[in-house]
N, C-alpha and C positions, 0 to 999 in steps of 0.2 A: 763144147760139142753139142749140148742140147740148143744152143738156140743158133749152130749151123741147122739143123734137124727141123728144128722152130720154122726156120726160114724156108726148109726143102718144101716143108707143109702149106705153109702159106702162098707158096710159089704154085703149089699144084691147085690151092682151090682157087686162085689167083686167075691160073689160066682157063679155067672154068668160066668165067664173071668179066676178065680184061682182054686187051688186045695186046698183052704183055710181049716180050720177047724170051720166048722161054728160054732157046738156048743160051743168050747173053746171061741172062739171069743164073741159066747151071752152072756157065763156066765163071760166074763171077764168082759164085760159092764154091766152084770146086778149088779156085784161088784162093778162096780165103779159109781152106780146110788145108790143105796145102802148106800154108805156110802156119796154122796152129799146128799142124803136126811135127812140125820142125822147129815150131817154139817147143814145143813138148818136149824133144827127143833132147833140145839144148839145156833144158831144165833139167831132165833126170841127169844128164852127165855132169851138171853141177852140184848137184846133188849126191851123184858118186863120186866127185874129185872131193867134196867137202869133207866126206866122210872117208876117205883113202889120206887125206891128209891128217885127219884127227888122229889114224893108224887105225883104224877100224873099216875094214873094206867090206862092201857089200857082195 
């Protein structure tokens, strides 16, 4: 998460300084927050299947 954040930042002084495309660039990040978020969400439920399996339910 910090270095989607890294990137928002750098994106903004970016556009300051370049001829960038800022929206391609937001929605490149917002893809790519996106799908960490649903890395995320896939991890904790392995993480609670792990632990429902040991017989210890969170």
């Amino acid at each position: 998460m910090d270095d989607i954040l890294k990137k928002y930042k750098n994106l903004l002084l970016q556009k300051r300084y370049s001829g960038i495309d800022f929206d391609t660039e937001m929605k490149r990040i917002q893809k790519d927050f996106r799908t960490l978020l649903v890395e995320e969400k896939d991890s904790q439920n392995q993480l609670i299947n792990a632990f429902k399996t040991l017989g210890y339910e969170l």
